[in-house]
N, C-alpha and C positions, 0 to 999 in steps of 0.2 A: 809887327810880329815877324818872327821869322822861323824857319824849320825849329820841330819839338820844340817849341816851346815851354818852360815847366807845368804848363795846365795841361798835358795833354796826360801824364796819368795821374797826375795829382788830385783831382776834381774828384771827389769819392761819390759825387753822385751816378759818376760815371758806370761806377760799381754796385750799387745798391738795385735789390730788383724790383725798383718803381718805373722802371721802363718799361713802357708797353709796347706790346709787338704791334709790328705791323707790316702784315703774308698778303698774298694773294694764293699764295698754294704751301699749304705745310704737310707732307706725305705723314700715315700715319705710326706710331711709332716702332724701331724693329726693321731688323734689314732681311729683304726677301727679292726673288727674282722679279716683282710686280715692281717693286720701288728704283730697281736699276730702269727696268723700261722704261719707267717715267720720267727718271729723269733724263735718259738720252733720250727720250721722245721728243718732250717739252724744249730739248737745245737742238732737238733738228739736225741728230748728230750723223756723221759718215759708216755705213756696215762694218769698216775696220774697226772703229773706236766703238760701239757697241759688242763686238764680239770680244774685243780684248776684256772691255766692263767682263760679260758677262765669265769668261773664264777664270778672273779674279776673285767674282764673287763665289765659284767650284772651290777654287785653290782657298781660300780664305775660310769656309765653311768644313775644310776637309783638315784644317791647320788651328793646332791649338797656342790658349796665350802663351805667352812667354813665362820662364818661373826662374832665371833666371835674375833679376832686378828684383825692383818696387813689388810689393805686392799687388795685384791689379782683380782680387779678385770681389772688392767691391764698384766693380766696375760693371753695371746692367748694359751688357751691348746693346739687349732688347726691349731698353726703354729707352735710347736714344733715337732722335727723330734727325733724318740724316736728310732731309730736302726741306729746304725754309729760304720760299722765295720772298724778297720784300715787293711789298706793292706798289713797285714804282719800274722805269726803264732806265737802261744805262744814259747818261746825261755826257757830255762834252762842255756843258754848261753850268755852273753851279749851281747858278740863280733857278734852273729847272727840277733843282731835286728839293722832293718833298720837304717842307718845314722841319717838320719834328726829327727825320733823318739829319736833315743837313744840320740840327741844333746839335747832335753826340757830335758831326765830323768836327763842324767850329768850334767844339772845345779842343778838338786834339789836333788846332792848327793847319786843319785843310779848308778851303783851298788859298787860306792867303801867303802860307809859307811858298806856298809853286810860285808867286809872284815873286819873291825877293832871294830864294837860295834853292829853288831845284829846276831840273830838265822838264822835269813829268809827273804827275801824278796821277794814283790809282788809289780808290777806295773801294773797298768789297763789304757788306752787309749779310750776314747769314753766309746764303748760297748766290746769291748775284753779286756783278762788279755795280757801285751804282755811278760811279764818276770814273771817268777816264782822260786823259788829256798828256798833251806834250807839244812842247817847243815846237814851233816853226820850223825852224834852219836846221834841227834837228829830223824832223820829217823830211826835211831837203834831202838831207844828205843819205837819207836812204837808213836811218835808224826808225826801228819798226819797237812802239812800248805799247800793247796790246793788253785787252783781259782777253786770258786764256780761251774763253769761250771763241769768241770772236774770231780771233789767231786760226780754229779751227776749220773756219770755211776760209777765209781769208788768204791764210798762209801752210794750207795743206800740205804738201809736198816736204815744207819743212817739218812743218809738227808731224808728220807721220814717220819724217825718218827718226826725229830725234824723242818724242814722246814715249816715255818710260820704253827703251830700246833697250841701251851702251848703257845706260848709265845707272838707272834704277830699274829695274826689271820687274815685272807684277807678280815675280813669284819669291823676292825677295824675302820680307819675311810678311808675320801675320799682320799686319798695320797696314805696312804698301798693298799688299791682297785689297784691304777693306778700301783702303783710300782710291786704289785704279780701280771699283768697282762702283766709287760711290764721291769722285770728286767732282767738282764744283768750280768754277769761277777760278781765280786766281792772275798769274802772270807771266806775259810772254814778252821777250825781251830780246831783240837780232841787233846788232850789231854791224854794219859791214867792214870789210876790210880797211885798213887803215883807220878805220874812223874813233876818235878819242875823245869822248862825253865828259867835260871837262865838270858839267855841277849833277849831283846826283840826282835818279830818278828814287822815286818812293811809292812804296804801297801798304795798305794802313787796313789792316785786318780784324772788323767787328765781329766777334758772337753775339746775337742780342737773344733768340728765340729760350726758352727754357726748355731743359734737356736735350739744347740742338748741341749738334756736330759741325763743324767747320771741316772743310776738303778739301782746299786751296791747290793749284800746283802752279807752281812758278817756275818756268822755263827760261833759260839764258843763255844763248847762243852771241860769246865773241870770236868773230872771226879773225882770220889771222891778222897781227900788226894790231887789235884794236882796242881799247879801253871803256869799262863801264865802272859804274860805281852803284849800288843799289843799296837801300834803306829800306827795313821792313819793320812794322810796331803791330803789335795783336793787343789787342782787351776784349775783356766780357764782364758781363752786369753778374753780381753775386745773387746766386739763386740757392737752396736748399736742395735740389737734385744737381745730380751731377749731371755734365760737360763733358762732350769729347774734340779735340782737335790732333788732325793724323793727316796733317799739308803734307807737300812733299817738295822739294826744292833739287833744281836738276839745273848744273851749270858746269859749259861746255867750254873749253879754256882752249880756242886752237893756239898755234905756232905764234912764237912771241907777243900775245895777247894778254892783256893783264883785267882781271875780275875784280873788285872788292865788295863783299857781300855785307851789310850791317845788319843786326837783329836784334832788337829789346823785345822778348815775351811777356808778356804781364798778364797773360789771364789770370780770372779770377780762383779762391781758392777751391770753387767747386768742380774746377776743370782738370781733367786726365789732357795732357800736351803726350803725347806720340806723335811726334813729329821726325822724318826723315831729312836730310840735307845731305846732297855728294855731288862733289866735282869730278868732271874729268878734263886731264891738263898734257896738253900736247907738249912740243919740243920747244924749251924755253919761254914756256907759260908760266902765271903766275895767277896765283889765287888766295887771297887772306878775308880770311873768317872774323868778326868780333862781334862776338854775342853777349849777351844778355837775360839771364836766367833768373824768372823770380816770380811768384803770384799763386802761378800754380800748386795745388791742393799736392799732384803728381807728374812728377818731369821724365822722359824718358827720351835724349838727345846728343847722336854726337854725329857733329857735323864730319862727315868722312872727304879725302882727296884722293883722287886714284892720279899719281902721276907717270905717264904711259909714256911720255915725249922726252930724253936724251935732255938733260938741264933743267926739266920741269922745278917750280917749289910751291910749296903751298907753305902761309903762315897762319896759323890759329890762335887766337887769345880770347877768353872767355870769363863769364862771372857769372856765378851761381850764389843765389843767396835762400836759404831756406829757416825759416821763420817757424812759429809755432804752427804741430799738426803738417808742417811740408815735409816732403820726400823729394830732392833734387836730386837725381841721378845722373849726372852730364859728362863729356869729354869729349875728346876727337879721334878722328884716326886717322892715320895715313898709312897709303901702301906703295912704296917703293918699286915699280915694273921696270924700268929704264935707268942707263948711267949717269953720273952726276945728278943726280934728282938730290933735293933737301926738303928738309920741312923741318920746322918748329914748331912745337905748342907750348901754350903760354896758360894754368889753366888754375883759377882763383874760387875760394869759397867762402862762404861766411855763415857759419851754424850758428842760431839764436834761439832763445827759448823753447827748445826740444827739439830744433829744425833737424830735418839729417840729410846730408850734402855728402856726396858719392863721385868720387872723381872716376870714371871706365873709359881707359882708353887704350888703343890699339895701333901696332905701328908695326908693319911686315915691310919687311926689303927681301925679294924677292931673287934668285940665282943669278940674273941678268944685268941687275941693278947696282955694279962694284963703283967703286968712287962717290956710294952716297954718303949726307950726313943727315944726322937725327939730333932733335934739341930737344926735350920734353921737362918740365918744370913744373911743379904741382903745388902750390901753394894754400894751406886751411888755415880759414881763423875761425876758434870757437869763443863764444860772448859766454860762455858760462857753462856750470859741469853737467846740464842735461843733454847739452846739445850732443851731436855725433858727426864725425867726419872720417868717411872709408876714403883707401884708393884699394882701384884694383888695375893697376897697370896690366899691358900684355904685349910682349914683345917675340914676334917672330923671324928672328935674321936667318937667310940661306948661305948668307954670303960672309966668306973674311975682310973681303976688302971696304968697310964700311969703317962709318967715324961714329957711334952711338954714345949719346949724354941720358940719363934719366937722374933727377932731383925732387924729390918730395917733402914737404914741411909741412909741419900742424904746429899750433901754436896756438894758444890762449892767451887773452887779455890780460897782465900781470897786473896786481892789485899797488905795485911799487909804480909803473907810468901811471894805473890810473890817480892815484895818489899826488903824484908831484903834479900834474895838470890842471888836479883840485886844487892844487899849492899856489897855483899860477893865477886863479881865480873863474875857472870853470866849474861847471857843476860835473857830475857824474856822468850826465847823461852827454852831455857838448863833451866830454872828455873823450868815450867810449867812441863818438860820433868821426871827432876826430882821428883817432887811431886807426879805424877803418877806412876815412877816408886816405890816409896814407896808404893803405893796405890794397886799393884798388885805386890808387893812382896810374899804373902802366895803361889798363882797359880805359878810363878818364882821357887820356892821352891820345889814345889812338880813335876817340870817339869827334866826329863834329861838334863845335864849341855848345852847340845848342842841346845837343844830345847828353855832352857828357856833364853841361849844368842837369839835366833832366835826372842822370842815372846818381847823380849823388843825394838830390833832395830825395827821389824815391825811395832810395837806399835807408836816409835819415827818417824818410817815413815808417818804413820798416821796421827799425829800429825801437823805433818810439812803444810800441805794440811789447815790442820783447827783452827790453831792457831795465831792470829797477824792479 
């Protein structure tokens, strides 16, 4: 077996809500100031990191949703149950984690891919991490792959400077409020100087509880000169109430240090994803995003890069695919602070059977920032006339001295290729299958071979549903 394997979201039992919980503490539903104390009580956590909670949960309470996007107004905040411990402890061991747990991670390739193609692994269940582990020689060397919780008493000084500080701020917008008020488990990640993590680490993000929340934060600090690679996958069991998930991902790019972050989402369709992701990228750092957008009921995500450091670049490429009843609203942004700074985005969709897929993205160069360039390329394919596909680009340049490109395409399945494919001796639906798999061949490409066999079958799974 090795990393993603194609069972890891293919197995629909995965999905269906015959999974039973199993808590040792589930707060009750609805977010209040009893339910932040509990859950920094139960983590044992530092007077700073509860006061920050509870200021978030003021600013979050005092801050209405967004009406800007998706509509989110079947969205009951106050019947989401936002603390759901599983009944087990964090393990180091596999073999230690509960049966019936450890049966969902085995389908979705943990812990035997850590043996043959990664540094580390992390798995999170609900609100607790329950597996954690990492390389040897890589603990030698002073590379620190933590759950978040842990990180906290452990490596204080660092999580205190850099925890939702610079880079995601708790009064960002109404999500980050909720999420620095009411996060959970998740992932820490240091890096030291020099040092270059040659096979990726992973962390593999269940929702299992019904009407629970997930509140992950995953922290990544490389330091100068150093290299990481990270892989992240989420799912959830299909339930009749809705799902919230509102992570937050915070990675810190210094002086010629290079990130690469991966992300397949696949919650289920009863899940609202509000999810945050931004970099900040020092003097000739580097950071490249490739995501993965799909499952979700309602999407609302753009991975942002603030490049602050003289040469910095961020690259982004993404795929969004929205199916019947979804609402994918995705893109990226970049913000241009410093000279010679670049970024590209690379950013794909695929609307099917009423899907509506939204490309939002954002790309400021700033008065200071002359000699940068900007790439932005927008690519839609619609499978047929119900589907929908926006863009809402937004470009704010200070400067003249900049080199800006912006390209955007839609396009539809012409009845003339599907036609001559049938000719060729495929059916309609292998025809259709294939034309997209051409269509999101770049994101295929820049994915791990394991990965990106995963992201095509699920794709054609997808398909299957909305096609004919």
């Amino acid at each position: 077996m090795t990393i993603g394997k194609p069972t890891i979201y293919l197995d629909r039992s995965l999905y269906d809500d015959a999974n039973t919980e199993r808590t040792k503490y589930k707060s009750k539903p609805g977010l209040s100031r009893d339910v932040v104390l509990e859950i920094s009580k139960q983590k044992n956590e530092p007077d700073w990191l509860l006061k920050k909670r509870l200021t978030a949960l003021e600013l979050f309470e005092k801050t209405p949703l967004p009406t800007w996007g998706p509509d989110l107004s079947k969205l009951k905040l106050d019947e989401i149950i936002y603390f759901v411990r599983p009944d087990t402890d964090e393990a180091t061991n596999w073999d230690k984690v509960p049966d019936d747990i450890k049966k969902t991670f085995d389908r979705l390739g943990i812990p035997e891919a850590e043996k043959t193609a990664l540094a580390g692994v992390g798995a999170q269940y609900d609100s607790d991490v329950i597996y954690h582990n990492i390389q040897k020689q890589l603990k030698n060397q002073g590379v620190v792959f933590e759950n978040m919780d842990t990180a906290v008493h452990e490596y204080p000084e660092l999580v205190q400077k850099y925890f939702m500080t610079q880079c995601v701020p708790i009064n960002d917008h109404k999500f980050v409020m909720l999420h620095a008020a009411v996060w959970s488990g998740g992932t820490f990640i240091y890096v030291p100087k020099g040092v270059k993590v040659d096979l990726p680490l992973q962390a593999y993000f269940r929702m299992n509880a019904q009407s629970g929340g997930q509140f992950e934060h995953t922290l990544i600090i490389v330091d100068e000169g150093a290299e990481v690679q990270y892989i992240e996958g989420c799912s959830a069991p299909r339930y009749t109430t809705n799902s919230l998930h509102a992570g937050c991902v915070e990675i810190f790019v210094h002086k010629d240090a290079r990130a690469r972050y991966y992300s397949i989402e696949n919650w289920s369709k009863n899940t609202y994803n509000l999810n945050t992701k931004r970099a900040l990228v020092d003097e000739d750092g580097v950071i490249e995003w490739i995501n993965g957008n799909m499952g979700s009921g309602v999407t609302m995500l753009y991975p942002c890069s603030i490049l602050r450091g003289r040469g910095a670049r961020s690259d982004s490429l993404g795929i969004a695919f929205a199916g019947p009843g979804q609402n994918q609203d995705t893109g990226s942004k970049a913000i241009h602070c410093a000279p010679d700074t670049s970024s590209t985005i690379r950013a794909k969709s695929i609307s099917a059977g009423g899907g509506i897929s939204t490309y939002r993205g954002l790309v400021k160069v700033t008065k200071p920032a002359i000699n940068s360039s900007v790439s932005v390329n927008c690519d839609a394919l619609l499978i047929d006339e119900a589907s929908i596909s926006n863009t809402h680009p937004n470009m704010k340049i200070d400067t003249n001295e900049v080199d800006i490109v912006h390209e955007a395409r839609v396009g539809k399945i012409g009845d003339s290729e599907i036609f001559y494919l049938q000719s060729r001796g495929l059916t309609e639906e292998q025809a259709m299958q294939l034309v997209v798999a051409g269509f999101i061949e770049p994101i295929v490409k820049a994915l791990p071979l394991e990965y990106a066999v995963e992201l095509n079958k699920l794709i054609e799974l997808e398909m299957e549903g909305a096609v004919g």
